[in-house]
C-alpha positions as CSV (number, residue, x, y, z in Angstrom):
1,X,10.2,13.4,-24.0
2,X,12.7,12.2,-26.5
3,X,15.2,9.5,-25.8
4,X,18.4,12.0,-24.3
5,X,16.0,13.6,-22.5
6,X,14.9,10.8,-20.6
7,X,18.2,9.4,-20.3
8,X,19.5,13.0,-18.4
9,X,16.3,13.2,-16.3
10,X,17.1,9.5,-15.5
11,X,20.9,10.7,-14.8
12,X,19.3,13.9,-13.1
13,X,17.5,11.2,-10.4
14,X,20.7,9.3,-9.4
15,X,22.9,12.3,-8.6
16,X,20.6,12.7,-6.1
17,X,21.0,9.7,-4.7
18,X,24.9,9.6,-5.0
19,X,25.7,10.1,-1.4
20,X,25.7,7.9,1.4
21,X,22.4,9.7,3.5
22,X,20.3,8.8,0.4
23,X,21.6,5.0,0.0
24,X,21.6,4.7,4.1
25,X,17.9,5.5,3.8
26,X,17.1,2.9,0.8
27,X,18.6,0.3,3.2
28,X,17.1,1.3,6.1
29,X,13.2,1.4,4.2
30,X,13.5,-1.9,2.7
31,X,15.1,-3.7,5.7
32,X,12.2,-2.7,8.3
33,X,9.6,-3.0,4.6
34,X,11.3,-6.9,5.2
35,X,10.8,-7.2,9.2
36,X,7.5,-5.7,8.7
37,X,6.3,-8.7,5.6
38,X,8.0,-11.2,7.7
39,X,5.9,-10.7,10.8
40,X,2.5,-12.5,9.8
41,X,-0.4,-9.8,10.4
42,X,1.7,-7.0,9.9
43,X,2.3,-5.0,6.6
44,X,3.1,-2.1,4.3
45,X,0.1,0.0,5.7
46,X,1.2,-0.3,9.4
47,X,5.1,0.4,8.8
48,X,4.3,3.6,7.0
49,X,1.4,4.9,9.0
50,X,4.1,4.1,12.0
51,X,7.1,5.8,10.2
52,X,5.2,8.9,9.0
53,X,5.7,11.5,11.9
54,X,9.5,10.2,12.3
55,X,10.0,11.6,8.5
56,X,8.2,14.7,9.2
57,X,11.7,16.3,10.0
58,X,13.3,15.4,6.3
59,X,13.1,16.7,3.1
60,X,10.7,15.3,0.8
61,X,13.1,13.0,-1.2
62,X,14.9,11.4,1.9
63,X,10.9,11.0,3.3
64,X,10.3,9.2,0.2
65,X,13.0,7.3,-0.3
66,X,12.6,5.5,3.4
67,X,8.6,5.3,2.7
68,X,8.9,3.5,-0.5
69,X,11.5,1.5,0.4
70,X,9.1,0.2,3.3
71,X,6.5,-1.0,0.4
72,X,8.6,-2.6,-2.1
73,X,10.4,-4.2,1.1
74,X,7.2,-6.2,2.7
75,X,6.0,-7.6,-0.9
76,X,10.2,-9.6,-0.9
77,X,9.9,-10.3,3.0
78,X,6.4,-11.9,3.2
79,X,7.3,-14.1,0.8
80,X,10.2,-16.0,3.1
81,X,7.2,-17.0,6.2
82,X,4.9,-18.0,3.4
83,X,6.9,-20.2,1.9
84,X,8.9,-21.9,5.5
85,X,6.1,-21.5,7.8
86,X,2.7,-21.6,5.8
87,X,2.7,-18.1,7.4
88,X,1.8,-15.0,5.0
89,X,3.7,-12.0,6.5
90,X,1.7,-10.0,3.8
91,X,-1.6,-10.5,2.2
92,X,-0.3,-10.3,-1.3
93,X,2.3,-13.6,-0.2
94,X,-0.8,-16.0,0.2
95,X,-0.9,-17.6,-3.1
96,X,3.1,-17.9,-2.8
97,X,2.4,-20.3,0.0
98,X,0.4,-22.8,-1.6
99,X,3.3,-23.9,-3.9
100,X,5.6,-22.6,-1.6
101,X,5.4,-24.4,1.7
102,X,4.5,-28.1,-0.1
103,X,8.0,-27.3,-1.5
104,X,10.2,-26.4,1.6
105,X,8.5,-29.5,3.6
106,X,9.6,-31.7,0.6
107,X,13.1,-30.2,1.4
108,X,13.6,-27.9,-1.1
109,X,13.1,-24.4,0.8
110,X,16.2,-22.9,-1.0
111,X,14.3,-23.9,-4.4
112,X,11.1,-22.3,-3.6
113,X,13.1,-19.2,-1.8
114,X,15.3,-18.9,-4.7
115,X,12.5,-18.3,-7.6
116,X,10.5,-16.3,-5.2
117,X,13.4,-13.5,-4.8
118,X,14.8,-13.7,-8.8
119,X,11.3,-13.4,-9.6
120,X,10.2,-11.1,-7.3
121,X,13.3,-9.0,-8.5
122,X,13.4,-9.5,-12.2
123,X,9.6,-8.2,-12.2
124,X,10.4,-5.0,-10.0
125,X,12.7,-4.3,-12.0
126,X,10.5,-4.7,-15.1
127,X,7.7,-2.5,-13.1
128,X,10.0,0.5,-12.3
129,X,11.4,0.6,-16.0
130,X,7.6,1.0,-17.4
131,X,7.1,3.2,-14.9
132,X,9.9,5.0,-15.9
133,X,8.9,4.8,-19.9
134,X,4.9,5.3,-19.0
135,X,5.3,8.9,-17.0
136,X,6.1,11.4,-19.0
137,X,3.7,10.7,-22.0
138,X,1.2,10.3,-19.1
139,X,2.2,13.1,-17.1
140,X,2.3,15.3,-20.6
141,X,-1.7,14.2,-20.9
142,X,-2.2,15.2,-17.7
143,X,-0.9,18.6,-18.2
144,X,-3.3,19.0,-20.5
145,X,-6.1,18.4,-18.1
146,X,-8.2,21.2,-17.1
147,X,-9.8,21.7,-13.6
148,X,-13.0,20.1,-14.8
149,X,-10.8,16.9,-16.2
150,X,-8.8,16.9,-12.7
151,X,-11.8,16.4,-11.2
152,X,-13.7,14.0,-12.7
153,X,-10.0,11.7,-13.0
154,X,-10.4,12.0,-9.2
155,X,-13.8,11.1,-8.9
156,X,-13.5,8.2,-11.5
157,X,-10.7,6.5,-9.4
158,X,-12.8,6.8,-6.3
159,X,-15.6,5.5,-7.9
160,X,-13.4,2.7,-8.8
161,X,-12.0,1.7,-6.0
162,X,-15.6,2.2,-4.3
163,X,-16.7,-0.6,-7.0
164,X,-13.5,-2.7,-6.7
165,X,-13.4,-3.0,-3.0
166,X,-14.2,-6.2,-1.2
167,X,-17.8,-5.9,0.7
168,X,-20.5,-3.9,0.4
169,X,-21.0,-1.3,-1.8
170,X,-22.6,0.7,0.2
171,X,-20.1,0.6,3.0
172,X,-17.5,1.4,0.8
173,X,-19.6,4.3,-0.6
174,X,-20.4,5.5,2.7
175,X,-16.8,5.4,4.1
176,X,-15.4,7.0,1.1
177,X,-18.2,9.8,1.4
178,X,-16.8,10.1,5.4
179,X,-13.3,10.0,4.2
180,X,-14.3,13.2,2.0
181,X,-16.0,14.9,4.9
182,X,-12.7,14.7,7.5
183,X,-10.5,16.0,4.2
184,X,-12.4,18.9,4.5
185,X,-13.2,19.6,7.9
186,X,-11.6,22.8,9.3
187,X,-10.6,26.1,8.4
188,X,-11.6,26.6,4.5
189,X,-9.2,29.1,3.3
190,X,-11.1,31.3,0.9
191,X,-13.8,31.8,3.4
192,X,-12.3,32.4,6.5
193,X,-14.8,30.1,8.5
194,X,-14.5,26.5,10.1
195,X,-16.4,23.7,8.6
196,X,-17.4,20.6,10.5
197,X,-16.9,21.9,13.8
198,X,-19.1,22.0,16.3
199,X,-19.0,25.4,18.0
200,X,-19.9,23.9,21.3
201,X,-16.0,22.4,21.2
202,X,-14.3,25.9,20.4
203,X,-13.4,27.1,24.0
204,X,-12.0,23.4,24.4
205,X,-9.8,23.5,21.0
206,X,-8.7,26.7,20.3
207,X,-7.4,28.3,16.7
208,X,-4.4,26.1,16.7
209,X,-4.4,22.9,17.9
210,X,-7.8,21.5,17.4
211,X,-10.4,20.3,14.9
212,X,-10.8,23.7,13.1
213,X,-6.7,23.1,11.9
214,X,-8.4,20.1,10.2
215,X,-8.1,15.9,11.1
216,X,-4.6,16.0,10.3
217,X,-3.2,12.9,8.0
218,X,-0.7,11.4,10.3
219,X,-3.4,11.2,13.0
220,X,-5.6,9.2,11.0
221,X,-3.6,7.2,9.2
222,X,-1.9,5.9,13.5
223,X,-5.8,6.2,14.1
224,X,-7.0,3.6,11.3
225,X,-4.0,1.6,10.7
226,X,-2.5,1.2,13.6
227,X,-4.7,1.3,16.7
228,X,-7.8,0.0,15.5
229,X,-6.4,-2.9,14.1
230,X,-4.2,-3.5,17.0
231,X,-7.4,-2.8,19.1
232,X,-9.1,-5.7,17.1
233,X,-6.6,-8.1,17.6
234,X,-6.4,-7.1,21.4
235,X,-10.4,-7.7,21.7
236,X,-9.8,-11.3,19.4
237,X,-7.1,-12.3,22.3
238,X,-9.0,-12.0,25.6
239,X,-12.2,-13.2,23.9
240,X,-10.0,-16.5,22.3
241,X,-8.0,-17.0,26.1
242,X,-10.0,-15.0,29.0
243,X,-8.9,-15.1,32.5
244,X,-10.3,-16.6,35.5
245,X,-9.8,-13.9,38.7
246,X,-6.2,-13.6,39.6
247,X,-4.6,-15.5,37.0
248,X,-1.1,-13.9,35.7
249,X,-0.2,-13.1,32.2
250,X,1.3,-16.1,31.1
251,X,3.8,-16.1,28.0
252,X,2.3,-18.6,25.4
253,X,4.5,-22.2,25.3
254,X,7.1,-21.8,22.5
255,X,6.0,-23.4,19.5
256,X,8.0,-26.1,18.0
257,X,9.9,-25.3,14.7
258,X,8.1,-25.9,11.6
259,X,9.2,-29.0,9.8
260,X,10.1,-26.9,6.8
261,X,12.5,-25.5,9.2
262,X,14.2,-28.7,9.7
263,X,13.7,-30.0,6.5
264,X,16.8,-30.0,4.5
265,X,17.1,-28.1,1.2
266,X,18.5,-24.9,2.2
267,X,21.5,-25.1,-0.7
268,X,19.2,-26.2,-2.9
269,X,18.5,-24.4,-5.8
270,X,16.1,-24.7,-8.8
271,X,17.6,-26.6,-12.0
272,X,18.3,-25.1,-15.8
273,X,15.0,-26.9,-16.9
274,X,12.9,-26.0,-14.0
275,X,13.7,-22.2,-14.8
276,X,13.2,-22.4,-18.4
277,X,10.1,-24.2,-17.5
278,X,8.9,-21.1,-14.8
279,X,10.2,-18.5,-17.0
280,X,6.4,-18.4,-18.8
281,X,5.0,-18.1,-15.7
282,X,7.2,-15.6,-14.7
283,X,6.8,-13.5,-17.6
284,X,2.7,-13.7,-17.2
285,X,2.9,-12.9,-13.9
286,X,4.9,-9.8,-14.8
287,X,3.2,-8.3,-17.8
288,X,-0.5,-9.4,-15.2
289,X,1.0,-7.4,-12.2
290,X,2.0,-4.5,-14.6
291,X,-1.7,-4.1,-15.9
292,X,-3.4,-4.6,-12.3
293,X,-0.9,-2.8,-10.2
294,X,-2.7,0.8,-11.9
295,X,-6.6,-0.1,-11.4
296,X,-8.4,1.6,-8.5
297,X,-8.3,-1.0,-5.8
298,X,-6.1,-3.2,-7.4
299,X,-2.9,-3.7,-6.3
300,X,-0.3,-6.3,-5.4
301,X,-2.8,-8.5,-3.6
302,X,-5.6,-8.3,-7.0
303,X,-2.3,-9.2,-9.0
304,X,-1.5,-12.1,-7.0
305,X,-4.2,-13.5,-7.1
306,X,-5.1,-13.4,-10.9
307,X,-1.9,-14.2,-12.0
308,X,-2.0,-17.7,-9.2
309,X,-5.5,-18.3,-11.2
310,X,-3.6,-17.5,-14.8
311,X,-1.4,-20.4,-13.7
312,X,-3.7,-22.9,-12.9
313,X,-4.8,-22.9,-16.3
314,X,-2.1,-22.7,-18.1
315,X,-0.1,-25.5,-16.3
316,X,-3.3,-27.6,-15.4
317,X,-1.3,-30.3,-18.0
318,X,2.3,-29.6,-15.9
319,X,3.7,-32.4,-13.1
320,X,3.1,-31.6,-9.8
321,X,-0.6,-29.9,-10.3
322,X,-0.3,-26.4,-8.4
323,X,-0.6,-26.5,-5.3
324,X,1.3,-29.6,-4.8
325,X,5.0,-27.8,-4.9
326,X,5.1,-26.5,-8.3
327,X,7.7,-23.6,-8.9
328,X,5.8,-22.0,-11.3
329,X,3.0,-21.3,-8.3
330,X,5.9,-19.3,-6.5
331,X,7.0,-17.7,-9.4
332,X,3.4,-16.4,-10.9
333,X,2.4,-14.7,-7.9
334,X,5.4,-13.0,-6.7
335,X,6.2,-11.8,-10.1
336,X,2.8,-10.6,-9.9
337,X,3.0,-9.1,-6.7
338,X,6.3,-7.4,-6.9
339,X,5.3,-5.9,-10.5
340,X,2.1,-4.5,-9.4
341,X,3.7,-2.9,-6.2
342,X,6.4,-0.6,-8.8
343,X,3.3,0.0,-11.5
344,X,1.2,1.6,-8.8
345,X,4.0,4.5,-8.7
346,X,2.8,5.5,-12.0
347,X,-0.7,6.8,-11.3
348,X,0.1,8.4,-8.0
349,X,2.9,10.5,-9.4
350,X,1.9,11.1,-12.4
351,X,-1.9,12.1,-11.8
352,X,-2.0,12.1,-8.1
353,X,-4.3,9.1,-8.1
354,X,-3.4,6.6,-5.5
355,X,-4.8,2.9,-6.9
356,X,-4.8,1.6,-3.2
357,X,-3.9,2.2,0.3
358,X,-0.1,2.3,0.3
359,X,0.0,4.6,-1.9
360,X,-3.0,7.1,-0.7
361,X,-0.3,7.0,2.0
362,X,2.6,8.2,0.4
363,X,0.4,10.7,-1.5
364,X,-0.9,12.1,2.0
365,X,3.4,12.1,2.8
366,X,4.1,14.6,0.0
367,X,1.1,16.7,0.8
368,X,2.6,16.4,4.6
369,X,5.8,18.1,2.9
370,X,3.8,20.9,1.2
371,X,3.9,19.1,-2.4
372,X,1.4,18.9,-4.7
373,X,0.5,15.4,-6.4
374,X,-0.4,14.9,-10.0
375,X,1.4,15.9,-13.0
376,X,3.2,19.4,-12.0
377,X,5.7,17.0,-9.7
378,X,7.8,15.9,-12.5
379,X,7.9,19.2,-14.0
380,X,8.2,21.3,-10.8
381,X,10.9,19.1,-9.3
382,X,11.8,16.6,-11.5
383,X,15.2,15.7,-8.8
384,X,12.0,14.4,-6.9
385,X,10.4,12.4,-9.4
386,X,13.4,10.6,-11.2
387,X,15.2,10.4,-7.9
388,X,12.2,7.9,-6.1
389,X,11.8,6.2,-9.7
390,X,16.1,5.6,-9.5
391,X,15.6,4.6,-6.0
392,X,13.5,1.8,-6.4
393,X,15.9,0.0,-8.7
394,X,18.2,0.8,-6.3
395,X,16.5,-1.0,-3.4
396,X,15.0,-3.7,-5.4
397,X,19.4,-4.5,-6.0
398,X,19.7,-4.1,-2.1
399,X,16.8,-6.5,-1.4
400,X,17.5,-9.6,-3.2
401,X,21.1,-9.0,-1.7
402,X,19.4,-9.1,1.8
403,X,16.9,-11.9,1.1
404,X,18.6,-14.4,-1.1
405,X,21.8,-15.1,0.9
406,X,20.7,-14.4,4.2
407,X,17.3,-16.3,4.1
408,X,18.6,-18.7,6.1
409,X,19.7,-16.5,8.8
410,X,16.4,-14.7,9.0
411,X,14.3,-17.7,10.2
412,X,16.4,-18.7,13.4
413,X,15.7,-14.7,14.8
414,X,11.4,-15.1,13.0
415,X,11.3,-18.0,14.7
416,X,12.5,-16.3,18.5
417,X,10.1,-13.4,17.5
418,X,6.8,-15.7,16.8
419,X,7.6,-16.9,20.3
420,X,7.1,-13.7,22.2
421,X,3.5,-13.1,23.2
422,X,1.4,-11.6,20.5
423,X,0.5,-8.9,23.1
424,X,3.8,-7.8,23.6
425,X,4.2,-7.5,20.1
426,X,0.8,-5.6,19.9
427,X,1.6,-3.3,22.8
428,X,4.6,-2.5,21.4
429,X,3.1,-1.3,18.2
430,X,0.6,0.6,20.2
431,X,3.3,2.6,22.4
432,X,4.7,3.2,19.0
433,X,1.5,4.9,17.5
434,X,1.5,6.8,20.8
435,X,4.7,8.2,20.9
436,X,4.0,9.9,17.2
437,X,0.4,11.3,18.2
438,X,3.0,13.3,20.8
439,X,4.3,15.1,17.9
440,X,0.5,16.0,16.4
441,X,0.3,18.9,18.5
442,X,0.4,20.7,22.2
443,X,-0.4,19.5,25.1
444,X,-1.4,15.7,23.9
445,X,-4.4,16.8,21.6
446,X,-2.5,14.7,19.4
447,X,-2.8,11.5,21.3
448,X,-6.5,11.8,21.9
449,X,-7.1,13.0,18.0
450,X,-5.4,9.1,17.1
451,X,-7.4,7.7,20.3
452,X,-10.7,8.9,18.9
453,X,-10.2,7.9,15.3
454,X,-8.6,4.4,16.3
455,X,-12.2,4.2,18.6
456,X,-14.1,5.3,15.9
457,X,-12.1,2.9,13.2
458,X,-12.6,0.1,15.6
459,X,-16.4,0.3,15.9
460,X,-16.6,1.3,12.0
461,X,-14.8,-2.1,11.2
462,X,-16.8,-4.4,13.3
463,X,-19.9,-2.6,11.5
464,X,-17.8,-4.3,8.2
465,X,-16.8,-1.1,7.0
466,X,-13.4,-0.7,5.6
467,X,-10.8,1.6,6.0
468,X,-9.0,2.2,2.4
469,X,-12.1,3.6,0.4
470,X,-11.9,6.5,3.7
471,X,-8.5,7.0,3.5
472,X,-8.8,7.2,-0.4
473,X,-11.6,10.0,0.1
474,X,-9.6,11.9,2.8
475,X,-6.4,12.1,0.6
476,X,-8.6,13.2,-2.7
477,X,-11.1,15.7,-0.9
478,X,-8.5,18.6,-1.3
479,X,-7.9,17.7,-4.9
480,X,-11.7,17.5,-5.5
481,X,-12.4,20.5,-4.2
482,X,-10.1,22.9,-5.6
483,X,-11.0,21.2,-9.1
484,X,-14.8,21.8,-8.5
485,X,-14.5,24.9,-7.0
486,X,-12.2,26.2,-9.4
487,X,-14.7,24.7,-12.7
488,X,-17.9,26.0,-11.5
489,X,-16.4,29.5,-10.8
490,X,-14.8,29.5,-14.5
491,X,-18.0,28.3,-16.0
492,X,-20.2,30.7,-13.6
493,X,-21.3,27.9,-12.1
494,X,-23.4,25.8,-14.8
495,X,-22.6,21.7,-14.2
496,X,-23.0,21.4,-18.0
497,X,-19.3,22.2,-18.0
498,X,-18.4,19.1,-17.5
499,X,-20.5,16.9,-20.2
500,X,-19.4,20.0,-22.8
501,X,-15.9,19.2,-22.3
502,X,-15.3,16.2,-24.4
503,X,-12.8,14.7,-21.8
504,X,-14.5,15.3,-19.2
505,X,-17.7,13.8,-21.1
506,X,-15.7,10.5,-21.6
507,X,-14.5,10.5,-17.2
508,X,-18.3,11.0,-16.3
509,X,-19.5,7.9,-19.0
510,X,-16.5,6.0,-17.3
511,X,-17.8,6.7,-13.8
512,X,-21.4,5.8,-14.5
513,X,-20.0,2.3,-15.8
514,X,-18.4,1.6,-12.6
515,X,-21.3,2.1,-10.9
516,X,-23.6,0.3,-13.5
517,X,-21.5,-2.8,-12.4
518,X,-23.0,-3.0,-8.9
519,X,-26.3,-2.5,-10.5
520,X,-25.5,-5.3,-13.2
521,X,-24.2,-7.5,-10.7
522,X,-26.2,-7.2,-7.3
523,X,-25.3,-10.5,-5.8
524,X,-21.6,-9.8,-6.0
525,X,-19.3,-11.0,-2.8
526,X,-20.1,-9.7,0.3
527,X,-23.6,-8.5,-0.6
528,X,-22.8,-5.3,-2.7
529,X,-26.2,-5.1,-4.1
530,X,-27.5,-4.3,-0.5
């Protein structure tokens, strides 16, 4: 794609967002992605597993736009808890909190709010535009994929983020293996007959509302995201506060502000010199996130983290060490975190292969809306393509206009919200996830479909087992068996096919060195040689 051609496809995107619907929906994705980051436990994951059977009734675009604007919204608000109360709304706002909090309680919150959000918006912005660059030549090499490359891509990023993920190996392995088994459970089209069904349940299903129509996505995403870790949270509250025989629910004792809170500092802002001085740190962050935000398993968290450890060595000779109140350990990691959340667009639209949870979501939202993922998206509806790649530049403009001025306004209403009982909180969420299992299907098979999956999530997670590397496997198992299906009946059904193609060759060498690492390295974290 030459440079006017980008430029009109780019122009092509935002006329479909000039009307007020489209920029109504930005705002209202990235200002519940910001309630969501600033509620500690809470995230990306849950908002859109909770928001994905209200936007089954819009198109695909509108779907998208609120969706992504939920993401990019929780990696700006977790940073503002972090940083005030030591409180990470999101897991990828940890390492902003070790710089972060020693600042505010020193009295200069508005400092360490202030790098966090023209960081955290100078790098999204960087992310989208190599997103935007990046696709087509990558979507034009994916065009040139056959079915047997298609499928080995697929199984090469679920390999890798099998290898990547934290904890066993064999867990990971196993759940991603279960996550291919419910992807393919039901009818199977070219055969006519139900797989995965018992036939002892058939009388109890029926044809059109049961297991042999497939475990539908919304229902496991409420099942696994929502309900078993609300569930788990539930169980951790009456085992840390249990209740002696008629003893009332009692409302936890409001806890007293945090002395960041009261700290003075709100105006203040960073100096010339102390921007010059974070603008490396800023810039490494970026370029880290940009890199780690495509790997399998990767992410905004992975990039974080790296880019917090990239610091420490680089400004190990700087005044305050990090982790003492040193802006450049705000601005490294949201950089980080913020470019790594915009990069992971690129493999999920351009080859349909989601690098981590959020966006194995959003891929499972345009198959919800009868869209095919991977390279025919920007070619088949390119209004779709440049319109969510516009959108995010869009919302990253509408975000650091929520965050920055109004920072100081959030924390009085956080502050009323942390009060409330946790359970409240929790039940809410819970009714929540109820209420969209009632649109799964007739007469509430929807709402025990999400209570069985949240039971069996629940007893798979205190087994240690984690949910993305199932999720992951759900979302790919149609994609992987088309491809296979579709090789093997070209090549009459000899495997060869897919160490003759030369491509294809190079994706099964690159899948055996992922798994070579567990073999190499048996004593990784969490016991991944076992």
């Amino acid at each position: 794609m030459d440079v006017v051609a980008w430029i009109h496809a780019l122009l092509q995107g935002a006329a479909g967002l000039a009307s007020l619907q489209s920029l109504g929906l930005i705002a209202l994705g990235v200002l519940l992605g910001s309630v969501f980051g600033l509620l500690p436990g809470l995230g990306p994951v849950t908002a859109i597993a909770l928001l994905l059977p209200a936007t089954l009734g819009l198109q695909p675009l509108p779907a998208l736009l609120v969706l992504a604007g939920v993401y990019y919204g929780a990696q700006y608000g977790g940073s503002l808890p972090a940083i005030v109360f030591n409180q990470p709304g999101e897991a990828s706002s940890v390492m902003t909190s070790l710089d972060g909090h020693p600042l505010a309680r020193q009295g200069r919150t508005g400092s360490a709010l202030a790098m966090a959000s023209v960081c955290s918006f100078i790098a999204g912005w960087a992310g989208i535009a190599a997103v935007a660059v990046l696709a087509p030549p990558v979507v034009a090499l994916g065009l040139q994929f056959g079915s047997a490359e298609r499928f080995m891509l697929l199984v090469v990023g679920l390999v890798g983020a099998t290898v990547l993920a934290s904890g066993s190996f064999i867990k990971a392995l196993a759940m991603a293996a279960l996550g291919v088994l419910l992807g393919l459970t039901g009818w199977d089209a070219r055969t006519g007959t139900a797989r995965f069904v018992p036939e002892a349940l058939e009388p109890w299903m029926g044809q059109h509302h049961g297991l042999t129509d497939g475990v539908g996505f919304i229902a496991l995403a409420l099942g696994f995201f929502v309900v078993a870790p609300v569930a788990a949270e539930l169980a951790g509250l009456a085992r840390l506060a249990p209740r002696t025989e008629g003893q009332a629910d009692a409302a936890p004792a409001p806890a007293a502000p945090s002395p960041a809170v009261q700290a003075t500092g709100w105006q203040d802002r960073p100096t010339r010199a102390e921007w010059r001085a974070a603008a490396p740190a800023l810039l490494r962050g970026t370029a880290l996130g940009a890199v780690l935000g495509v790997v399998p398993g990767g992410g905004a968290l992975l990039a974080s983290l790296a880019a917090y450890q990239v610091e420490k060595i680089a400004s190990r000779t700087r005044l305050p060490p990090l982790g003492e109140g040193n802006l450049r350990g705000v601005a490294a990691p949201e950089a980080a975190n913020n470019a790594g959340a915009q990069t992971a667009y690129l493999p999920m639209l351009a080859l349909g292969l989601p690098p981590n949870a959020v966006m194995a979501l959003l891929l499972g939202a345009l198959g919800l809306h009868a869209i095919e993922p991977g390279p025919s998206v920007m070619r088949v509806q390119p209004g779709l393509f440049w319109g969510l790649v516009v959108s995010m530049w869009v919302g990253n403009v509408l975000l650091i206009l929520l965050n920055l001025p109004l920072a100081r306004w959030w924390v009085p209403a956080l502050l009323r919200v942390l009060r409330l009982p946790r359970r409240a909180l929790l039940s809410t969420l819970m009714v929540a996830a109820g209420l969209g299992a009632l649109a799964l299907g007739p007469h509430g098979w929807g709402v025990w479909l999400v209570m069985g999956l949240g039971l069996l999530a629940f007893v798979l997670q205190r087994l240690g087992c984690e949910g993305v590397a199932l999720l992951l496997g759900f979302v790919l198992a149609p994609g992987l068996e088309e491809h296979l299906r579709r090789t093997l009946q070209l090549a009459r059904g000899q495997w060869l096919v897919f160490l003759e193609r030369p491509l294809s060759a190079v994706l099964v060498m690159i899948a055996i060195g992922l798994l070579l690492v567990v073999v190499v390295q048996p004593r990784r974290r969490g016991g991944r040689g076992r």
